[in-house]
C-alpha positions in Angstrom: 0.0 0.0 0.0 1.6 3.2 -0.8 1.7 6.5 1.6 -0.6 8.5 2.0 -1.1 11.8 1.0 0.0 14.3 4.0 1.9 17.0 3.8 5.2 17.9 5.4 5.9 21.4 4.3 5.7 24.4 6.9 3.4 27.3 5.7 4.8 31.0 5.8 1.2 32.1 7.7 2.2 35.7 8.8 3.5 35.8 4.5 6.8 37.6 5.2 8.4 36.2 2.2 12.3 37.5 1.6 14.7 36.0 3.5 12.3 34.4 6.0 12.4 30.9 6.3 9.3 29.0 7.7 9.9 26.5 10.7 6.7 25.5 11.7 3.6 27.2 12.5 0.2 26.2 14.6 -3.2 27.5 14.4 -6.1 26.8 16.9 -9.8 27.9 17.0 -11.2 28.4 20.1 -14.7 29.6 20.8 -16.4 30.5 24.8 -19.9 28.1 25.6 -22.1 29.5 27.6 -25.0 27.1 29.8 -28.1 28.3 31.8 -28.2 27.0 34.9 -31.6 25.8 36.6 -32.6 26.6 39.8 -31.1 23.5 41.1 -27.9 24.1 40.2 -27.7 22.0 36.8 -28.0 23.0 33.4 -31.5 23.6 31.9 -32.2 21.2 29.2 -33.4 21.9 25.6 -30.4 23.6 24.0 -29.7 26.9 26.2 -26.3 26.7 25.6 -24.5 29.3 23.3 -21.3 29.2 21.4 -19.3 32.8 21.3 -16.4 35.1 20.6 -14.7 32.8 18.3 -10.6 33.3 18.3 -8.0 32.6 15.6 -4.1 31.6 17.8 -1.4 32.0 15.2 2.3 30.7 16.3 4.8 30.5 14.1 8.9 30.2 13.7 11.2 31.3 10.9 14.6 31.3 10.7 16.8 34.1 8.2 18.2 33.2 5.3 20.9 35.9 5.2 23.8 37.2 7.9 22.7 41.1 7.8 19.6 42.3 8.1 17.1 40.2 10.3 16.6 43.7 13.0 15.5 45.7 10.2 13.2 43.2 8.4 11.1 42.4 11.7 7.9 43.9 11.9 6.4 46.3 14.6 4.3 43.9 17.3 0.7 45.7 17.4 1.2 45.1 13.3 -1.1 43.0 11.2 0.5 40.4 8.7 -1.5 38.6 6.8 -4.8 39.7 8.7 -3.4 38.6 12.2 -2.4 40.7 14.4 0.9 40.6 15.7 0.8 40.4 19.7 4.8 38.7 20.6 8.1 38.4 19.1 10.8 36.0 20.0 14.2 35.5 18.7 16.2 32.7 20.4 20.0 32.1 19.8 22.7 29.8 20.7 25.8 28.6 20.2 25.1 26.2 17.8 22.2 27.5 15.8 21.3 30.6 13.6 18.4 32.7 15.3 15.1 31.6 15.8 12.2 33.9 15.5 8.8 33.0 16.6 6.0 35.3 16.3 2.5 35.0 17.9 -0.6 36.4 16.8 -4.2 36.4 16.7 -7.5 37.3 14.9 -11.5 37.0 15.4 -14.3 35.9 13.5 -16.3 38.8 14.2 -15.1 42.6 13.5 -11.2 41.2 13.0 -8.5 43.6 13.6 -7.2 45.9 11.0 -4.1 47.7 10.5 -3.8 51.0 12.0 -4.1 49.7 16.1 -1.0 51.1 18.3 2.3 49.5 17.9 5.6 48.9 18.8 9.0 48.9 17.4 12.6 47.0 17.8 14.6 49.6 19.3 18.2 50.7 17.0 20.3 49.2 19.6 18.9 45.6 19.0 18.2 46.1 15.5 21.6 46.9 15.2 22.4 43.6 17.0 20.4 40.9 15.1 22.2 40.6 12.2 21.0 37.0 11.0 24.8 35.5 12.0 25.3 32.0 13.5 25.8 31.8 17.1 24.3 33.3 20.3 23.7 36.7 21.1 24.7 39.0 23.9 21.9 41.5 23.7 22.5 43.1 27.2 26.4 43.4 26.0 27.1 41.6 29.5 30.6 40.4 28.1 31.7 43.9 27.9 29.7 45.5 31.1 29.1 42.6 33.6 31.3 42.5 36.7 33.2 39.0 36.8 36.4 37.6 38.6 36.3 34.8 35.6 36.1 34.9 31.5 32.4 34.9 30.4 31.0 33.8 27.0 27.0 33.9 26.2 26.1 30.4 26.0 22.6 31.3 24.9 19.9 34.0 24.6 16.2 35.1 24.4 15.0 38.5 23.6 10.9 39.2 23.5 9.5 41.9 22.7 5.5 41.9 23.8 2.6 44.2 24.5 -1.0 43.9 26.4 -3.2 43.4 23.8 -7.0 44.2 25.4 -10.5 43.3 23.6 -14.2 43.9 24.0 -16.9 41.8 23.6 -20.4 43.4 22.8 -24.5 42.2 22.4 -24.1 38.9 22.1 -20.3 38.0 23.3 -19.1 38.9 20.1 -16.0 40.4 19.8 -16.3 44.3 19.2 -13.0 45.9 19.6 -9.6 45.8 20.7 -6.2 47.9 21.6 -2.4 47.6 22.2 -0.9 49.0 25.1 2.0 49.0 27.2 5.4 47.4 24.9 8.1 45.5 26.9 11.3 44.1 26.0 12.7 41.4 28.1 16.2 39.4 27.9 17.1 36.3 29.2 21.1 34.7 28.5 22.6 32.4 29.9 26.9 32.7 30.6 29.7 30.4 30.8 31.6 32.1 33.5 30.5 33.2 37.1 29.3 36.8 37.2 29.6 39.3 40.5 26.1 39.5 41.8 25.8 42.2 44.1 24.4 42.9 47.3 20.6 43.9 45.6 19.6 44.0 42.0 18.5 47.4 42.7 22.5 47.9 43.5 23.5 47.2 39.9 25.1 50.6 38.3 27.1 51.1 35.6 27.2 51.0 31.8 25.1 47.7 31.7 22.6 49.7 33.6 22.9 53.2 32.8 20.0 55.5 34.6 18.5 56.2 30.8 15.2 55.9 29.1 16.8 53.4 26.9 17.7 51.4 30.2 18.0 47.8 30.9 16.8 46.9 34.0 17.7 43.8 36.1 14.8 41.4 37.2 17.1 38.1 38.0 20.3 37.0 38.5 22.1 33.8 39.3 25.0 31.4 39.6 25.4 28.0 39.2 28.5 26.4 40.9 28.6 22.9 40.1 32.0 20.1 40.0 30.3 18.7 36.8 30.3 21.7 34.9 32.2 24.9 34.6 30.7 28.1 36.2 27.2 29.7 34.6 25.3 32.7 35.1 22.1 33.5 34.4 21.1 36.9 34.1 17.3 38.5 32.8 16.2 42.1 32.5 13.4 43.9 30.7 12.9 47.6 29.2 10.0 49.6 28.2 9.1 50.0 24.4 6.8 53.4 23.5 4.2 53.5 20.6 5.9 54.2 17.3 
C-alpha cells in the first residue's frame, strides 16, 4: 500500500516572504460556551447553551536566510501580517544555531482587527544587533559591562519583545473591539563564566545599567556552581518599548 497523501511542508502564515524561512507554525480555534443553569444548580435542558467570541491563535517560527539584516526586516508587534495581528516576538540564539524567531498572533471571527491599532518597534540598539549571524547573542552586551572575577562567553539567549493586547466583547459576546498597550522588552542569556552578583539588583550601576530611558533593568540573577560543569550565570532584565 503506498503512503498516504500528508503534507510535510511548513506554511509562511504571517506571508513575510524574503529572507524568512518557515519553521513550523500552529493554528487553533477556540470559541467560549455558555450554559443556563436551573434553579437547582444543573443545566437547563433543551439547548440553552450558546457558542461565542470565536478566536484565531497563530504561532509560528522562521529562521533568516541571510547574515545582515534580520533587526531591520522584523515587523512592529501591534502590526497586522496577513490579517493577524501581531501580539509577541521571540528570537532565540545559541551557540550552535542561527536565530530563531517565533511570532504570535491572533485574529477573530467577528469585527477582526485591522491595521492602524497602536504599535511597537525593535529599538536601533537591537536592530543593530540581530544581524542573521550564527551563534548566540549578547543582547544586554554583559561580556563587555558585567562584573566578573572569571572569563564569560554567552552560551545562549532570548530576547521578547510583547505588549497587552485588550479586547471587547459586545451584544451577544461577540467580539467588538480591541487595543495595544503597554510594549516590553525582556532578555534572558545564559553565561559560561561566574558573574559578581551584588548585594541587591537594585544595587547594579554602571554602563550595563545606565540611569537612561533606553535602560535595561535587572529582574534576575544567578550562579550555578557545580563540579560537573564549569561556572554559569544566568542573568534576565526587561525595558519599556513606547508606541511608534
Amino acid at each position: 500500500m503506498a503512503d498516504k497523501n500528508v503534507g510535510l511542508t511548513s506554511s509562511d502564515i504571517f506571508s513575510l516572504g524574503g529572507n524568512w524561512v518557515p519553521q513550523s507554525s500552529n493554528k487553533n480555534m477556540t470559541a467560549e460556551y455558555a450554559s443556563m443553569l436551573a434553579a437547582n444548580g444543573d443545566f437547563v435542558a433543551g439547548g440553552w447553551s450558546e457558542l461565542f467570541n470565536n478566536l484565531y491563535g497563530i504561532t509560528a517560527s522562521y529562521k533568516w536566510k541571510a547574515i545582515t539584516g534580520l533587526g531591520a526586516a522584523i515587523p512592529n508587534i501591534g502590526s497586522v501580517a496577513n490579517s493577524y495581528l501581531i501580539t509577541e516576538i521571540s528570537v532565540a540564539t545559541n551557540q550552535k544555531d542561527w536565530p530563531t524567531i517565533s511570532f504570535t498572533g491572533h485574529q477573530h471571527k467577528d469585527n477582526e482587527h485591522i491595521a492602524g491599532m497602536s504599535e511597537y518597534a525593535i529599538p536601533a540598539d537591537i536592530i543593530a544587533l540581530l544581524t542573521g549571524k550564527f551563534g548566540a547573542y549578547d543582547f544586554l552586551n554583559a561580556i563587555a559591562d558585567v562584573t566578573s572575577a572569571e572569563d564569560i562567553c554567552v552560551m545562549d539567549s532570548t530576547y521578547t519583545i510583547t505588549l497587552n493586547h485588550v479586547d471587547a466583547e459586545c451584544t451577544g459576546g461577540e467580539h467588538w473591539v480591541g487595543e495595544n498597550l503597554q510594549g516590553k522588552e525582556t532578555v534572558s542569556e545564559t553565561l559560561i563564566g561566574r558573574v559578581t552578583l551584588p548585594a541587591s539588583l537594585t544595587a547594579i550601576t554602571g554602563p550595563w545599567l545606565p540611569d537612561t530611558a533606553n535602560a535595561w533593568w535587572p529582574t534576575a540573577a544567578s550562579n550555578d556552581d557545580s563540579n560537573t560543569d564549569f561556572n554559569k550565570s544566568v542573568i534576565s532584565a526587561e525595558r519599556r518599548v513606547y508606541r511608534v
